[in-house]
N, C-alpha and C positions, 0 to 999 in steps of 0.2 A: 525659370523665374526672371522675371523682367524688372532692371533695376531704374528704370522712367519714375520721376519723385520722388528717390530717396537722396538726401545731401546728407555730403562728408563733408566735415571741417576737419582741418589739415593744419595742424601747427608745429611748426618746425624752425629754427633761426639759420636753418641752414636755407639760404636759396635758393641754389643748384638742386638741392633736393625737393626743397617743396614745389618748383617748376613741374619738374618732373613727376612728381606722383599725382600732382593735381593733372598732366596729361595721360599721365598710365586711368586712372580716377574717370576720367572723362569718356576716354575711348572705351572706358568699360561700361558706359549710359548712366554714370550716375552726375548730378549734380556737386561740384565742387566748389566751395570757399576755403579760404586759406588765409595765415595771419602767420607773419615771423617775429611777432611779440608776443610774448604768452599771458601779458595780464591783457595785452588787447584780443586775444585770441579768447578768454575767460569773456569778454563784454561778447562778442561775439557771439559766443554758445547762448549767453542770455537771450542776443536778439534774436537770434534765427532759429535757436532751436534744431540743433540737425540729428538726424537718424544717427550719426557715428559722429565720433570724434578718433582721430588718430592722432598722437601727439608724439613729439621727442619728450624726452626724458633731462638731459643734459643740456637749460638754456639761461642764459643769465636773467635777475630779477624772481623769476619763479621759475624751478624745476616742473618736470610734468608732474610728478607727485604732490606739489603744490595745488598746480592747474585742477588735479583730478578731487582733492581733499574740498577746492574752494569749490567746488563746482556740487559735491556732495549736499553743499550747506544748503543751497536753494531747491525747492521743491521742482521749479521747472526743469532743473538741469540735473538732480541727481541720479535720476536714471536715464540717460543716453547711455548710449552703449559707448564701451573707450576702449582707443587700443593703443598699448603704447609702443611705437618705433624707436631705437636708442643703438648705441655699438656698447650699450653694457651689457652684458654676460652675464652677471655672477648671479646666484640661486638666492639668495637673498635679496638683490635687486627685482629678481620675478615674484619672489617671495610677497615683497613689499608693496609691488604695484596690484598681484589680485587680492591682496588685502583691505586695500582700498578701494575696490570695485574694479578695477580693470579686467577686463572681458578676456584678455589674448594681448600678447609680449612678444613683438617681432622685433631680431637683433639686426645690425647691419655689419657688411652688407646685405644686403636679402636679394630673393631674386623676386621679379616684379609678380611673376607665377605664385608663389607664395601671400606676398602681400595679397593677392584677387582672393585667393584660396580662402585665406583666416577671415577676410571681409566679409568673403558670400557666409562661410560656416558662423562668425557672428549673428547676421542679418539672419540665416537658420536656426539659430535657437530663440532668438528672439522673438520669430514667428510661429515657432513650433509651442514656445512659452504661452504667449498670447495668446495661441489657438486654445490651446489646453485653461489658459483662464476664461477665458469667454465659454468654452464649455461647462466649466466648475459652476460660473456665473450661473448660465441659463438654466442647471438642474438647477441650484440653489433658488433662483425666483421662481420656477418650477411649484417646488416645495413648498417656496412660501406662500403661493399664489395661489395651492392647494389648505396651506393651512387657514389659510385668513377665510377662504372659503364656507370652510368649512366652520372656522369660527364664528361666521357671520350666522350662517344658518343655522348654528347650535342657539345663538344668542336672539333669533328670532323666531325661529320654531317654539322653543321651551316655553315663552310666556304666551303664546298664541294657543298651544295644546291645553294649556292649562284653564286659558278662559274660555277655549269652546268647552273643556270638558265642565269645567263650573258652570255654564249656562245651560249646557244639557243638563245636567243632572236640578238644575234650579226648575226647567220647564216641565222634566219630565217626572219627578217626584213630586208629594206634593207635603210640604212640613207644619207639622203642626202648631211649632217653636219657630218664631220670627228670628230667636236667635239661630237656631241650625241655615234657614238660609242666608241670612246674616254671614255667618260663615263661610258660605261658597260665593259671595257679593264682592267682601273682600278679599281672598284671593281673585278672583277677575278685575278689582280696582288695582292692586297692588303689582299682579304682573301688566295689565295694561300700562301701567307707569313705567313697569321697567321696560318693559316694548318703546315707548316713545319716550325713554332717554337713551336708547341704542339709536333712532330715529336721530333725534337732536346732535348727539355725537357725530354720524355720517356725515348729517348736514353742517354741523359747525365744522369739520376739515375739508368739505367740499366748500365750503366758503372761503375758507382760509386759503383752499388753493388759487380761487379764482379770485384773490386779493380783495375780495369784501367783507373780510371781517371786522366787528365792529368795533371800535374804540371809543364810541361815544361815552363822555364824562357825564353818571347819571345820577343820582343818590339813592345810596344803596339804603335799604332798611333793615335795619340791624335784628328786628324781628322777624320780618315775613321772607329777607332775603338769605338770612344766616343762621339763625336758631331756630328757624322753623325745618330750614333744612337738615340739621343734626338730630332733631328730634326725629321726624319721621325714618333716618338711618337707623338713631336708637332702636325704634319700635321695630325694625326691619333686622336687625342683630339681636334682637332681645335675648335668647336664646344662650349667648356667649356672656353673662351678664358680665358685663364691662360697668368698671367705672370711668365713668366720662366727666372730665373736668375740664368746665370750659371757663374762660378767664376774658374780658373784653376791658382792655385799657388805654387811655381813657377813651371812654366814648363819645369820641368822637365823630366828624361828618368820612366817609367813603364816598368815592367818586369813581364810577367804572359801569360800565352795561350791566345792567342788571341780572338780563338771560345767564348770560355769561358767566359774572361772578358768584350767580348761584351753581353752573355748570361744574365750573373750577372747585369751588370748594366741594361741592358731590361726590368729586372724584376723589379730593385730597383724605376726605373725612371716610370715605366707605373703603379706599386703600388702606387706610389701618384698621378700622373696624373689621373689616375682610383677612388681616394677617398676622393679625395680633394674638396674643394667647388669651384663652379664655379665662374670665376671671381676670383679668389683670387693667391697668390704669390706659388711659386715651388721654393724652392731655389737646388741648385747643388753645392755645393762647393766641388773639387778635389785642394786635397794637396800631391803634390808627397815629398816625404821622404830623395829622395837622394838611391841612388843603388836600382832602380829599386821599392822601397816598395812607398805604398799610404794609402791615408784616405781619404775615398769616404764616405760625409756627404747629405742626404737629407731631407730635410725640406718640410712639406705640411702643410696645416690650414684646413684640413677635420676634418672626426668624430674619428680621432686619434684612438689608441689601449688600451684598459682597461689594469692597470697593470698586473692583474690576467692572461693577456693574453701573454704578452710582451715572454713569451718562448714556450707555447702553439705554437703561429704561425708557428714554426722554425718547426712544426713536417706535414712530407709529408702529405700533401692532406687535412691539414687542413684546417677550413675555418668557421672563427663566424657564417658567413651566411650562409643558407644549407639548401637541400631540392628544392622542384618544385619553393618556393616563392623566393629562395637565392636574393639577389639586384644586385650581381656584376656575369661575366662569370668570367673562370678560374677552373685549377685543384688544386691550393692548394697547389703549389708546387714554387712559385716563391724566396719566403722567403728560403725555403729550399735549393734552389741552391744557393743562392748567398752567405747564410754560408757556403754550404758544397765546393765551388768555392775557399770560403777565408782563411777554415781551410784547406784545400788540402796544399796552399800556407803555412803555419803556423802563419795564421791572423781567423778574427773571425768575424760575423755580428751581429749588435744588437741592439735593439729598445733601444732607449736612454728616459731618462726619461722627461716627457714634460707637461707642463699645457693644452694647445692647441695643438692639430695635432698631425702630427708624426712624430719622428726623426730617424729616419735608418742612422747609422753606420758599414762601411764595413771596414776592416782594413788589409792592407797584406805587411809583413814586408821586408825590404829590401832583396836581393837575388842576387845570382851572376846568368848572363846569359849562357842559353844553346848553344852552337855553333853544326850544325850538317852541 
């Protein structure tokens, strides 16, 4: 193993010694820095960042116990690897440093054999660590690269089977009752839609990746863009009969892309529809702001979301339930638009805290409109 680009930082207030192991350090290929202050040796790990840290224990200002605790706090430095060098001994003292993350406790004097020893076997589980995560990694995207997969073509096959099978059967029989074909008409209108809002969905996160998503300030129409939406949900759950209570106050003007904020709310309105118990309450309450901004509140009494999940949801394509058995369709991705819909806007979505069901929060703050 060749140690060409890995640096040790080296702090110690004694001189004679830190001379020296920064030459032992050296002749061994590794890059060395070194500091005989330990709160200037703490700035140091910030800047440079090194593969190791080896520290004394015993220096005035901050002990290495200190060094190691402060160094804990910051994200960039809490995991280097440390090793502490000291002439303390006692079981408690070793006790205390791998309590605080220290890798390995070399006492002095040492022999310089030793010190190479414990370095190289750090830098080896380190690596062996790593390996071992990057493997976990790659099955795990694997998996999920298979799942999404696979939930893409559940989510486009199904409505696609269904309207060629309704068109077949529309050509190939012939009905006497304009209502019986009537009935295989709409199911081929009703999955066509849901086919091209899987369509809309793709495309609104491939947008969003390649930073054109839209934020245009548009006015929203409280009929055609938002209770026409909930309605045709209704008609779409009828089945579960739900009371749906929807509340609009006051009604006032919205300001936000249209597509969009019908997209957003689709998702919000059919994720409770979708998880709620049957027979039981849907609330909607829309609160417009005043210049354009709003607070889209909704309520369901389903099996609600575990806290541990309440930010988990927001990430694309997740979804509690998964796999052949999952309970619900969908790509995973409804939550995710209606944040990333709110924060475009400079508002936010969020699972609000609840004993029963679910509470979604969509918020997007006042805005002056776009004229084109």
């Amino acid at each position: 193993m060749t140690n060409t680009g890995k640096t040790i930082l080296v702090i110690d207030d004694e001189f004679h010694l830190l001379v020296g192991v920064k030459a032992l350090l050296e002749r061994g290929g590794y890059k060395t820095i070194t500091s005989s202050d330990s709160m200037a040796g703490v700035q140091m790990a910030k800047d440079h960042i090194p593969d190791l840290i080896v520290c004394d224990v015993m220096m005035p200002f901050m002990d290495g116990f200190q060094v190691r605790e402060t160094l804990n706090k910051s994200l960039s430095t809490k995991d280097i690897p440390f090793l502490f060098l000291s002439a303390r001994i006692s079981q408690t003292d070793k006790l205390r440093g791998l309590t605080i993350g220290a890798d390995d406790y070399i006492t002095k004097p040492f022999d310089h054999r030793e010190l190479m020893a414990r370095i190289s076997a750090v830098f080896n589980r380190y690596e062996k660590g790593q390996a071992d995560m990057r493997r976990k990694m790659n099955e795990q995207i694997i998996r999920f690269q298979r799942e999404i997969s696979h939930n893409i073509s559940h989510e486009l096959r199904t409505p696609i089977a269904q309207i060629m099978l309704s068109i077949e059967m529309a050509l190939r029989d012939r009905y006497e009752s304009p209502e019986e074909l009537k009935e295989f008409m709409d199911i081929a209108m009703m999955q066509s839609h849901r086919l091209n809002h899987v369509i809309d969905d793709l495309l609104f996160l491939a947008d969003h990746d390649r930073g054109e998503g839209s934020s245009i300030r548009q006015s929203i129409h409280l009929e055609e863009d938002f209770q026409a939406v909930i309605r045709i949900l209704q008609k779409q759950y009828a089945d579960k009969k739900l009371d749906v209570q929807v509340t609009i106050t006051p009604r006032g003007s919205i300001l936000a892309p249209r597509r969009e904020f019908r997209q957003a709310v689709r998702h919000l309105v059919e994720n409770a529809f979708k998880f709620t118990t049957p027979a039981t309450d849907v609330r909607i309450d829309l609160n417009t702001m005043g210049n354009g901004g709003f607070i889209l509140t909704i309520t369901d009494f389903g099996m609600g979301i575990p806290v541990d999940y309440h930010e988990k949801v927001f990430n694309r394509y997740f979804q509690i339930s998964t796999g052949d058995t999952r309970a619900f369709n969908g790509l995973g991705v409804g939550l995710t638009i209606a944040r990333i819909f709110a924060q475009t806007l400079g508002g936010n979505t969020v699972i609000l805290p609840s004993k029963t069901g679910c509470h979604v929060r969509m918020m997007v703050p006042p805005g002056n409109p776009d004229f084109f």
